[in-house]
C-alpha positions in Angstrom: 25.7 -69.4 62.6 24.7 -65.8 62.0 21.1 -65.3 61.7 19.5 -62.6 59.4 16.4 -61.3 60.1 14.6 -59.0 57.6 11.7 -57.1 59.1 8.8 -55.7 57.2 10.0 -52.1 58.7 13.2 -52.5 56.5 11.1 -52.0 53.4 9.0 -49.0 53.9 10.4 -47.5 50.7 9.1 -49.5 49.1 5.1 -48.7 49.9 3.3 -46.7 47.8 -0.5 -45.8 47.5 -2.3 -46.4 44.9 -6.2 -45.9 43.5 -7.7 -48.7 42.6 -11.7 -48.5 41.7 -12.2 -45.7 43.2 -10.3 -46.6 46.5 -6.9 -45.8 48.1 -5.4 -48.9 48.8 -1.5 -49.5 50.0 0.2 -51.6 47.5 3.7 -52.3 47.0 6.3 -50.4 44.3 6.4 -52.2 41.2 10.2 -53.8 42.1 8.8 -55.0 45.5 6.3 -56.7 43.7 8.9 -58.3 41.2 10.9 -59.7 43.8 8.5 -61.2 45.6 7.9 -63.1 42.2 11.3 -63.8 41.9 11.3 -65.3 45.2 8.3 -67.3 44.7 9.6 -68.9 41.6 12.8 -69.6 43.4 10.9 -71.0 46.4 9.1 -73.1 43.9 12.0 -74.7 42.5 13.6 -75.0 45.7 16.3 -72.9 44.9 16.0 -70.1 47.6 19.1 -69.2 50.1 18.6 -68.7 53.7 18.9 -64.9 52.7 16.2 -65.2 50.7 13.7 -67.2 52.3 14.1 -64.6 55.5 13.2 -61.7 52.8 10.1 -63.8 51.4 9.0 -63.8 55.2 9.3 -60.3 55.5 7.8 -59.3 52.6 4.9 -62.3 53.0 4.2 -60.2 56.2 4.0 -57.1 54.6 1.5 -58.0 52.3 -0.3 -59.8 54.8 -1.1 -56.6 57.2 -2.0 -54.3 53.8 -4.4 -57.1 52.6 -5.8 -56.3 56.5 -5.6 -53.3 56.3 -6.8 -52.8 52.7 -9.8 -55.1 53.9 -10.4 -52.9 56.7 -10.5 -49.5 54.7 -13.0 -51.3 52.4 -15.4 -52.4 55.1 -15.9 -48.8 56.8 -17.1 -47.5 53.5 -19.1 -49.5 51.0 -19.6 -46.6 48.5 -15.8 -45.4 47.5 -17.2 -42.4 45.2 -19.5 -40.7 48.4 -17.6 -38.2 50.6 -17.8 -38.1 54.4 -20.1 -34.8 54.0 -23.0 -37.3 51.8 -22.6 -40.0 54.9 -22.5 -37.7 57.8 -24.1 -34.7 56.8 
């Protein structure tokens, strides 16, 4: 059997930065985020190949490290609008 293995590196095209309130958060391109719906809804009707379900991982992971990351950029600075000169200066 010959295993497939779809890393979250494999879809770095598809990242994108976006501003959301005021912050610049990573997000993922508009047809990343469709598939992952797609996926989902074939996951829920357990209709998903093994193809699939190793692309669902990888993109699951994805979004798991920008909702970190996103969560991290957030926490440093509580004030979005302020620039570094009105909080160190």
């Amino acid at each position: 059997m010959v295993s497939i293995l779809n890393k979250p590196s494999s879809l770095i095209h598809e990242i994108c930065i976006e501003k959301v309130d005021g912050w610049k958060l990573f997000k993922f391109s508009e047809s990343l985020q469709q598939r992952m719906e797609q996926l989902l809804e074939k996951k829920k009707a357990d209709q998903l190949m093994a193809e699939e379900v190793a692309e669902l991982d990888a993109i699951g992971e994805l979004d798991r490290i920008f909702t970190h990351i996103n969560a991290m950029m957030v926490a440093q600075d509580v004030d979005p609008r302020s620039d570094d000169r009105e909080r160190f200066g």
